[in-house]
C-alpha positions in Angstrom: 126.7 30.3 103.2 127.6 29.8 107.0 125.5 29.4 109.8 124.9 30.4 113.0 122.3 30.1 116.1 123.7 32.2 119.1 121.7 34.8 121.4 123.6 36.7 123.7 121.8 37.4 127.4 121.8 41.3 127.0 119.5 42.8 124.3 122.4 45.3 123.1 125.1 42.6 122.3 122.5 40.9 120.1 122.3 44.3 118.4 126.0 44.9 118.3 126.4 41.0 116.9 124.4 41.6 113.5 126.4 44.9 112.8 130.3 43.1 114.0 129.1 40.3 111.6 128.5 42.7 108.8 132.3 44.3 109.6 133.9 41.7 109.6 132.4 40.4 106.3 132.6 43.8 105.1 136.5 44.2 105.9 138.1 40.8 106.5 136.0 37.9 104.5 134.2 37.7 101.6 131.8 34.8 103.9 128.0 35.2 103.7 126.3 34.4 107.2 123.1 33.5 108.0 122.2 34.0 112.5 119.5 33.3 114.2 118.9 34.2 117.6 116.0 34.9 119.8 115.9 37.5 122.8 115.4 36.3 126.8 113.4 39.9 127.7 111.6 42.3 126.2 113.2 45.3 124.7 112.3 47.5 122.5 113.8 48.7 120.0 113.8 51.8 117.2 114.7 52.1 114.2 117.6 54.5 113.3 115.8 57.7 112.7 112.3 57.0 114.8 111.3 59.2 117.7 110.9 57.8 121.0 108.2 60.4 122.0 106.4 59.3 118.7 106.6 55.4 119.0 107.0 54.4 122.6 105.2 54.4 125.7 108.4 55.5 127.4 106.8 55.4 131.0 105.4 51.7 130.5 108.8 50.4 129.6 110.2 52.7 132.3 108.1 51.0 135.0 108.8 47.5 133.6 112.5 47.9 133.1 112.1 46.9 129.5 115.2 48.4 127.7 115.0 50.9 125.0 117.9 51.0 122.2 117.9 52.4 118.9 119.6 49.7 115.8 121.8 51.7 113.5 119.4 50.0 110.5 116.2 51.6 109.3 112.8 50.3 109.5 109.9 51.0 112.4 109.8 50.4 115.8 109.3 47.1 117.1 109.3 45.3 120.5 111.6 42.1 120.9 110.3 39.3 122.8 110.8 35.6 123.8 108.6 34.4 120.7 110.1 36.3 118.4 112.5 34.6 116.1 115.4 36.8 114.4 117.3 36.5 111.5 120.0 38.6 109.9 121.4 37.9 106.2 124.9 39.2 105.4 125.7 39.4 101.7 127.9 40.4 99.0 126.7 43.2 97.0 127.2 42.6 93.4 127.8 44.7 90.8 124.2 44.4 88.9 121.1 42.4 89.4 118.4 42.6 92.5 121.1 42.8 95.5 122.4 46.4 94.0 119.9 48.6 94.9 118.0 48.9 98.1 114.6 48.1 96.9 115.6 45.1 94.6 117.5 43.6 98.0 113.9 44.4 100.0 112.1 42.4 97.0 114.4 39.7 96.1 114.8 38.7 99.8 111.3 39.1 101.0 110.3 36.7 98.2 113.1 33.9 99.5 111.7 34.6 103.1 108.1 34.1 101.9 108.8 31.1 99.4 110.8 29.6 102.6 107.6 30.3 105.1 104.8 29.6 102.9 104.0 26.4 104.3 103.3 26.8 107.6 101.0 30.2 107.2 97.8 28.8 106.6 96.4 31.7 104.4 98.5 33.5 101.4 101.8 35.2 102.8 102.4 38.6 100.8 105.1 41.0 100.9 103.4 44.2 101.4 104.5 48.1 102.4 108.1 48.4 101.7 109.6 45.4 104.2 106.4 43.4 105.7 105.4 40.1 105.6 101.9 39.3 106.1 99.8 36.2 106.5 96.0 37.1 104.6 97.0 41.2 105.5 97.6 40.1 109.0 101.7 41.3 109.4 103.7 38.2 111.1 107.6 39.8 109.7 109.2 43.1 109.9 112.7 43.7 108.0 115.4 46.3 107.1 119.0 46.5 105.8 122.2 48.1 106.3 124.5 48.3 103.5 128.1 49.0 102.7 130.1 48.8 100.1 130.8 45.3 99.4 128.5 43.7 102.1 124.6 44.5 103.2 122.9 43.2 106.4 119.3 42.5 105.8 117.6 41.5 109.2 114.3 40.8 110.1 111.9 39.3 112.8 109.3 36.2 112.8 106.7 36.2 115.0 105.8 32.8 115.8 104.5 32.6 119.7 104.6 36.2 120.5 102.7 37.4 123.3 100.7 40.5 121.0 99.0 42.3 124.2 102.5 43.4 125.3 103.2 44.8 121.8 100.0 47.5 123.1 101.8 48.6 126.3 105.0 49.1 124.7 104.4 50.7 121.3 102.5 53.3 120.2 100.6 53.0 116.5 103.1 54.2 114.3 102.1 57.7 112.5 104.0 56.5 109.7 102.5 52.9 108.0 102.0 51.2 105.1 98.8 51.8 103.5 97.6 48.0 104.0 97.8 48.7 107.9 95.0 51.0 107.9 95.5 52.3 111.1 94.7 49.3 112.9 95.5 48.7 116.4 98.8 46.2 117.4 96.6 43.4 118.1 94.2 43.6 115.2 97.3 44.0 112.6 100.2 41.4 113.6 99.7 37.6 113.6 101.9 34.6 114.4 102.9 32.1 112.5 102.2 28.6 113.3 105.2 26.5 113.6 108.1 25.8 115.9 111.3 27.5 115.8 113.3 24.6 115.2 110.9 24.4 112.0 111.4 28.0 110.9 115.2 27.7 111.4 115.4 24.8 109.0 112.8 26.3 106.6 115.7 29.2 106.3 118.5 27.4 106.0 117.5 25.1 103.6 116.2 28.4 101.8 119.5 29.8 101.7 121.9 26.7 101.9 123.2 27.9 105.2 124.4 24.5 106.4 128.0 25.2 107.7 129.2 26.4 110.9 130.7 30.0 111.0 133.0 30.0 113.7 134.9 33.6 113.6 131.9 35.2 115.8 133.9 38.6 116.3 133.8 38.8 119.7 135.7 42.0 120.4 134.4 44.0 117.7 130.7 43.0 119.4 132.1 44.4 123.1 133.5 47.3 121.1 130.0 48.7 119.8 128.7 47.4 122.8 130.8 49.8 125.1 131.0 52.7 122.7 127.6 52.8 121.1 125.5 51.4 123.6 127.0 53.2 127.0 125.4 56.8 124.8 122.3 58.6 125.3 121.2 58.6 122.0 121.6 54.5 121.3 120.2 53.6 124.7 117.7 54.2 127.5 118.9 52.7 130.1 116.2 51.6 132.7 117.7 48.8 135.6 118.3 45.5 134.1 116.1 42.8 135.9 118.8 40.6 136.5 122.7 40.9 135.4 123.1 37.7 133.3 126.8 38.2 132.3 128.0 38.4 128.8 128.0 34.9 127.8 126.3 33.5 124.4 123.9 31.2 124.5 122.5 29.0 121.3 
């Protein structure tokens, strides 16, 4: 499997990077890819079928000029913050066994993730509802997939030094939650996890033998669903950015 660590400054190329990655293994490679990346801002951002009027505070993000988008993978709403360490998985689908359906790929993943992680949670780490992680019910991951025909994307986030109280001003509680939630507020439901990213990102890696570079980061394809997803209504809120950063990776 390849590897690679590269955050773009603007919340919607970092969006548009995990789905160019799965074209491009989808119609010119048959590569898997591990990424990692972790965002500069907050942004918010919804799952493919969420409501904003159900899941946001739109006004507090409004005032803050924290962007809204909506990812083109399922899954619940979630903020994205310095502190929050992302991963996407792009694999091959195979013909039979866990990765073939959509719940075996949710189960045989999450248990990688959790066998990788295991050490630094301090308390039992369970997969729980459909795509959680928690750490002793306390829920630290959030995941979902895309899938194609010959290539998924599963992606997911790792809390790890998150700032929880922002999570409050940002998010509403979700109407719709797995059962273990129990309608508990932000910060009396997620947790982070103790340990360093560096830590994390080797804890994965090893985990999944991602230990060579990729180096075919699809550059174009990223600007292209940049400029024709993310410049629409229904993708993107578009409150003024705090700062205009460029467009230039960063690891």
């Amino acid at each position: 499997m390849k590897f690679i660590n590269v955050t773009f400054p603007a919340p919607e190329q970092n969006l548009a990077c995990d789905e160019a990655l799965l074209d491009y293994c989808e119609e010119v490679s048959d590569e898997e890819i591990l990424r990692i990346w972790e965002p500069r801002e907050d942004f918010v951002v919804l799952g493919y079928s969420k409501s904003i009027e159900a899941d946001i505070y739109l006004n507090n993000c409004l005032a803050d000029q924290v962007p809204v988008l909506r990812r083109y993978s399922g899954g619940g709403t979630v903020l994205q913050s310095p502190g929050v360490l992302n991963f996407a998985l792009i694999l091959r689908i195979p013909e039979s066994g866990p990765l073939s359906t959509i719940r075996g790929t949710n189960v045989s993943i999450l248990e990688r993730q959790r066998r990788a992680l295991q050490s630094f949670a301090g308390g039992v780490i369970e997969h729980q509802g459909a795509t959680d992680l928690s750490i002793d019910g306390l829920k630290f991951s959030g995941n979902a997939q895309r899938r194609r025909s010959r290539c998924l994307l599963f992606h997911g986030a790792i809390l790890y030094s998150m700032n929880i109280a922002r999570v409050e001003r940002y998010l509403r509680i979700p109407t719709q939650q797995p059962p273990y939630r129990e309608n508990r507020a932000h910060r009396e439901f997620l947790v982070n996890l103790t340990a360093t990213p560096s830590a994390i990102v080797r804890a994965l890696q090893e985990e999944w033998g991602a230990s060579e570079e990729f180096d075919h980061l699809p550059t174009q394809g990223i600007e292209q669903i940049v400029r024709e997803r993310y410049s629409q209504a229904r993708w993107r809120i578009p409150p003024v950015r705090r700062s205009d950063k460029g467009s230039r990776p960063g690891g």
